[in-house]
C-alpha positions as CSV (number, residue, x, y, z in Angstrom):
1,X,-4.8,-2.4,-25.3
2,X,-2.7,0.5,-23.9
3,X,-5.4,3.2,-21.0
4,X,-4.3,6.3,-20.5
5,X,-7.3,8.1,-18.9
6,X,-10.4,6.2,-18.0
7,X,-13.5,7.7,-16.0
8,X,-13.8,6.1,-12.4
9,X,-17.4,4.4,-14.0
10,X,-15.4,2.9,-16.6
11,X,-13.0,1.5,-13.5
12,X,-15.9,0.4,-11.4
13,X,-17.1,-2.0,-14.5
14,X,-13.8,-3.3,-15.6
15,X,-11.5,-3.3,-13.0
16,X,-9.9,-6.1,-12.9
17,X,-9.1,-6.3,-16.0
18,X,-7.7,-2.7,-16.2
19,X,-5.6,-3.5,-13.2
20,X,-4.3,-6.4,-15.4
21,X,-3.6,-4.3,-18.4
22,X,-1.4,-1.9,-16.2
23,X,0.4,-5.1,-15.0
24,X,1.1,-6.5,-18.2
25,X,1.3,-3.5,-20.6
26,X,3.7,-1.7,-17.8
27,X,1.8,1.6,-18.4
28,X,0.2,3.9,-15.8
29,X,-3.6,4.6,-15.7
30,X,-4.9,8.1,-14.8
31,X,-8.3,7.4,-12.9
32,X,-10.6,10.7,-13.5
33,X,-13.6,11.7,-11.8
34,X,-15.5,14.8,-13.9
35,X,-12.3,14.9,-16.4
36,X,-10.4,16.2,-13.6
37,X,-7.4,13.3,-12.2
38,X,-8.4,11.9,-9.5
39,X,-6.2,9.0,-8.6
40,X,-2.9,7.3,-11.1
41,X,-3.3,3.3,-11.3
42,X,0.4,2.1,-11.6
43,X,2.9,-1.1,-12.6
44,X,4.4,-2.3,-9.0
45,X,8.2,-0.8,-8.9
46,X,7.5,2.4,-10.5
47,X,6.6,4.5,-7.1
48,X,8.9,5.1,-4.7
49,X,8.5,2.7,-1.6
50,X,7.0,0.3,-3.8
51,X,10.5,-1.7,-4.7
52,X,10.7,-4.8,-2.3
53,X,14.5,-4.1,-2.2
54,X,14.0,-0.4,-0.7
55,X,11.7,-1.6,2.3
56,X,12.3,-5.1,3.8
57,X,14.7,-4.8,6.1
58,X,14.0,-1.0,6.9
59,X,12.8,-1.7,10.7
60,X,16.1,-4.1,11.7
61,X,17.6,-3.2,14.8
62,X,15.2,-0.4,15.9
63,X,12.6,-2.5,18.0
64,X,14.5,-3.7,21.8
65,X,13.2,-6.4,23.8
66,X,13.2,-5.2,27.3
67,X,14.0,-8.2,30.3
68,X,11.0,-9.6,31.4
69,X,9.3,-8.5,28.5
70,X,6.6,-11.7,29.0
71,X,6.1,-11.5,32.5
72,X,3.1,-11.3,33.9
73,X,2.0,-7.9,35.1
74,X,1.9,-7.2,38.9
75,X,-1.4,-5.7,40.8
76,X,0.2,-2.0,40.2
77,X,1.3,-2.1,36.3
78,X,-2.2,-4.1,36.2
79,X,-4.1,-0.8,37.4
80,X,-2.4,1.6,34.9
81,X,-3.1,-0.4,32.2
82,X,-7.1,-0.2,33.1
């Protein structure tokens, strides 16, 4: 069974097995909320960001490990951080 537009009472009762009809039928859902949209239900890999490929590996090289970064603090960095 293919949803298209479903009211976000019809979500609330049958939401997980929307969720697995948008999974498995690879079609979007448009959540609506008065008939106006209110929120798009969609297969993983269809939204930008949402490819595992585009994201992992995004953050290498940009955190730095300072020396001493495990040290314990002395009395004055102890202070600031109060």
């Amino acid at each position: 069974m293919v949803i298209s537009e479903i009211s976000v009472t019809d979500l609330k009762a049958r939401c997980t097995s929307i969720v697995r009809e948008v999974y498995s039928g690879r079609q979007p859902v448009l959540i609506t909320k008065r008939g106006k949209v209110v929120a798009v239900i969609t297969p993983p890999g269809e939204e930008k960001g949402l490819d595992p490929g585009s994201w992992i590996g995004s953050l290498r090289g940009s955190v730095a490990y300072l020396k001493d970064w495990d040290e314990p603090l002395g009395e004055a960095e102890w202070e600031a951080t109060q």
